[in-house]
C-alpha positions in Angstrom: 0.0 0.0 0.0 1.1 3.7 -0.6 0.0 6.5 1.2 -1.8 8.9 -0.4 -0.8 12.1 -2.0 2.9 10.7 -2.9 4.9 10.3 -6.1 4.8 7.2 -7.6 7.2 6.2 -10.1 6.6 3.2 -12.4 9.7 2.0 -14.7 8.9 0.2 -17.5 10.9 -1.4 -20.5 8.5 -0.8 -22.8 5.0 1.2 -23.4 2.7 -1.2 -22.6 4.2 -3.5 -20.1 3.1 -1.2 -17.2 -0.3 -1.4 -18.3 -0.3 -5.4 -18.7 1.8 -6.2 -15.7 0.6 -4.0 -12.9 -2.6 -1.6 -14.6 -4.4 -2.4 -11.8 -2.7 -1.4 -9.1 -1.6 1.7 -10.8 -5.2 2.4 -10.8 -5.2 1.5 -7.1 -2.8 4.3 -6.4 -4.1 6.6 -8.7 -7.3 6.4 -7.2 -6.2 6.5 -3.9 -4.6 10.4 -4.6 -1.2 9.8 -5.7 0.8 11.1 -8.8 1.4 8.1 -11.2 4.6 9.1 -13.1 5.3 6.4 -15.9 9.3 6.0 -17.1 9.9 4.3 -19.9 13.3 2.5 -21.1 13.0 2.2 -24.7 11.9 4.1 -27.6 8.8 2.1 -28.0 10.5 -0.7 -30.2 
């Protein structure tokens, strides 16, 4: 669990493997208040 109203930082090799491996509890935290930031590694290849 994350508190609320933080910075949350998601680092991903690719564009969609955020999404397909943890979408839902980015949602979680997102709903919960805090600041998704998503970093991707690659240039989408």
């Amino acid at each position: 669990m994350v508190d609320s109203n933080k910075t949350v930082l998601v680092v991903t090799p690719h564009p969609d493997d955020a999404e397909g491996g943890a979408g839902g509890t980015i949602v979680k935290w997102a709903n919960e208040g805090n600041k998704i930031v998503l970093l991707v590694c690659t240039n989408g290849d």
